[in-house]
C-alpha positions in Angstrom: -2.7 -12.8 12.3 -3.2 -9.4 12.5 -5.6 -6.8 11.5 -4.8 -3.3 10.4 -6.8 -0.4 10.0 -6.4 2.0 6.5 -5.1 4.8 8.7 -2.8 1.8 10.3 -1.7 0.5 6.4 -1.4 3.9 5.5 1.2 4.9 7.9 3.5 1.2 7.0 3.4 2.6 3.6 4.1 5.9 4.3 0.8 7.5 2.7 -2.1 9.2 3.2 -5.0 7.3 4.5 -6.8 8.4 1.0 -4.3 7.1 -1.2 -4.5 4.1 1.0 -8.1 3.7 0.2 -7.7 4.3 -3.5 -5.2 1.4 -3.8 -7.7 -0.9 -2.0 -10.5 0.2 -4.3 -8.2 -0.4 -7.5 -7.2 -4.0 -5.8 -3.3 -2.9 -5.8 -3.1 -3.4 -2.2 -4.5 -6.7 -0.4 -7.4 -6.1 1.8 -11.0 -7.0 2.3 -14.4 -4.9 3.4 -16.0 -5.9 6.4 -18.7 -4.1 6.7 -18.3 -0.6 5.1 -14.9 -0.3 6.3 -11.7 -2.0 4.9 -9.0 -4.1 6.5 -5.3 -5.7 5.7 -3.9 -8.9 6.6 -0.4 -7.4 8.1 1.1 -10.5 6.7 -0.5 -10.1 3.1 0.7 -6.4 3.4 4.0 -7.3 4.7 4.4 -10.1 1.6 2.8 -7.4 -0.8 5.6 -4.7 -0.1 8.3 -7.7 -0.3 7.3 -8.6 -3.8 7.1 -4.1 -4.9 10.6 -4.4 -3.6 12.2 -6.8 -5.7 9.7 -6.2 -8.6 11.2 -2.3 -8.2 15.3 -3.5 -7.3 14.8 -0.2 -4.7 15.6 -0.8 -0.6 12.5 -1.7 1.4 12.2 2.0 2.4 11.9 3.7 -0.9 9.3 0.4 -2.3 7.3 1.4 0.1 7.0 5.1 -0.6 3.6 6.1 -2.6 6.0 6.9 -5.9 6.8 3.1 -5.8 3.6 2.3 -5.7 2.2 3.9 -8.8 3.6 5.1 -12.2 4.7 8.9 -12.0 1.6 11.6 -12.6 3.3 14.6 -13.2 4.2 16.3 -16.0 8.3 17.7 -16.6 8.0 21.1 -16.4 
């Protein structure tokens, strides 16, 4: 078992450390709190982004990309 860090998830994903933290808050990401900092399982992460990609039919690269993660925010222009 292994132990990452946000700034460590983060950079799997492809993200920002903050966006990071906002999908542990929101519980879309596996992780846990110990003390006042948050952690991730690699192998809950790992199992996580395995289930985005065949939930999303996109390669592992692009499942993992913070679009994938989240329904689109902007507006057409």
């Amino acid at each position: 078992m292994r132990i990452l860090t946000t700034r460590e998830a983060a950079n799997l994903l492809r993200t920002t450390e903050i966006t990071m933290l906002r999908l542990l808050r929101a519980g879309v990401v596996p992780g846990f709190k110990l003390g006042h900092v948050w952690r991730i399982d690699l192998d809950a992460l790992l199992a996580w982004m395995r289930v985005q990609e065949s939930l999303s039919g996109l390669p592992s690269s692009a499942a993992s990309s913070p679009m994938a993660l989240s329904p689109a925010t902007h507006r057409e222009r």
